[in-house]
C-alpha positions in Angstrom: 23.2 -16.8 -31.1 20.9 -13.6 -32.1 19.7 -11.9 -29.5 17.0 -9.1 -30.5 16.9 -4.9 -30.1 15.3 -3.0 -27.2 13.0 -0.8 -28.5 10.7 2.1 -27.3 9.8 1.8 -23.5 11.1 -2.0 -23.7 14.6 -0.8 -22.9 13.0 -0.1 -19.1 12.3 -4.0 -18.6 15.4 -4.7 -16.9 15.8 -1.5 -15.0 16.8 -2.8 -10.9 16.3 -2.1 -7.7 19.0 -3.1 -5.4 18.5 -3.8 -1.7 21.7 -4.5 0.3 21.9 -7.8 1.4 22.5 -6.6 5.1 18.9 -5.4 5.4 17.9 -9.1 5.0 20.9 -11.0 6.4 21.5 -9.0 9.8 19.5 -9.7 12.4 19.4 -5.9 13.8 16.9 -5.6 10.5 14.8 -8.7 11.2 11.6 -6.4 12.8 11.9 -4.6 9.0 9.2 -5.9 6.9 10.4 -6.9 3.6 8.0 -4.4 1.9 10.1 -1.6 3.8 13.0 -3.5 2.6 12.2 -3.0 -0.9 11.0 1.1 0.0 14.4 1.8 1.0 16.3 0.4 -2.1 13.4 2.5 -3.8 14.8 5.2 -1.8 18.4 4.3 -2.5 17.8 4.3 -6.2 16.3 8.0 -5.9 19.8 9.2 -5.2 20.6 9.3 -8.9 17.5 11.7 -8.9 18.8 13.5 -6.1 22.5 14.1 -7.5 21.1 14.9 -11.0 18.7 17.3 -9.1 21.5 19.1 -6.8 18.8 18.2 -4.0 21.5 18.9 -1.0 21.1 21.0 2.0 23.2 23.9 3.8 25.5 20.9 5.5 25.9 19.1 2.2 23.4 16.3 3.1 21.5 14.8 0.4 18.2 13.9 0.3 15.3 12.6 -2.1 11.9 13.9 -2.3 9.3 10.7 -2.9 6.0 12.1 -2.2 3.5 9.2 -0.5 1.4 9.2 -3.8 4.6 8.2 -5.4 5.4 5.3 -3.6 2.3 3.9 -3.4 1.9 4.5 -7.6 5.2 2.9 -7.4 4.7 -0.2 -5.1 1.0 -0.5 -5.7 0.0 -0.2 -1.8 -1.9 2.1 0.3 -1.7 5.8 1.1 -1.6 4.1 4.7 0.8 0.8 3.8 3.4 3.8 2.1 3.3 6.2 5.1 3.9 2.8 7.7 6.8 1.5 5.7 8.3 4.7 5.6 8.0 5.0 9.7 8.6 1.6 10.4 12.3 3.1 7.8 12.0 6.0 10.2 11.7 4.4 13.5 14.7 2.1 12.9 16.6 5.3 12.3 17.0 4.4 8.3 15.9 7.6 6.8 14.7 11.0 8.6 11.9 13.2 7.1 12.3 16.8 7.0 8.6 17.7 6.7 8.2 21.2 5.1 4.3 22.2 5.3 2.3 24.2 2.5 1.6 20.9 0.9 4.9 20.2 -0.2 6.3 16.7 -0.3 8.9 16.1 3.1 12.5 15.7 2.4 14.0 12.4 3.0 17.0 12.1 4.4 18.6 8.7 3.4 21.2 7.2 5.9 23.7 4.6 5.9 23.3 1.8 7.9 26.8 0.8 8.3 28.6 1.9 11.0 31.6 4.2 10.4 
């Protein structure tokens, strides 16, 4: 079998976003929608940004900046759709927003469900 090149902006088809399986298996994440679901493995896959971008605070805490117009560019939703999934992220204690003023986009503090 032959199988063909990527080319140009083809090589981005098969580009993933994961979601752990615990978001939509446990039953502590059943109020989630699955829309927030899918934000946070958006989130999750902004850590690579975050790493490559040294974007970690005074207590070594990394975070991601994804400003609202992003996410809704990115999921195709809302200004108000994007700002609920992230606080329906928030109020489940999934992420934390740092929210810095003068315009600038909040800092989102991505945490880990699991307990340790």
């Amino acid at each position: 079998m032959t199988f063909r090149y990527f080319y140009g902006k083809g090589a981005n088809q098969y580009s993933f976003i994961r979601i752990p399986k615990l978001l939509l298996t446990d039953k502590s994440f059943a109020s989630l929608s699955i829309m927030a679901k899918m934000l946070y493995g958006l989130l999750l896959d902004r850590m690579g940004m975050a790493i490559k971008n040294k974007w970690v605070d005074k207590e070594n805490r990394v975070y991601v900046i994804y400003p609202i117009a992003e996410i809704q560019q990115d999921m195709g939703i809302s200004r108000k759709k994007a700002m609920d999934m992230l606080s329906e992220l928030e109020d489940k204690g999934l992420v934390e927003k740092q929210i810095r003023g003068s315009g600038l986009p909040s800092l989102i503090y991505i945490k880990q469900f699991i307990a340790a």
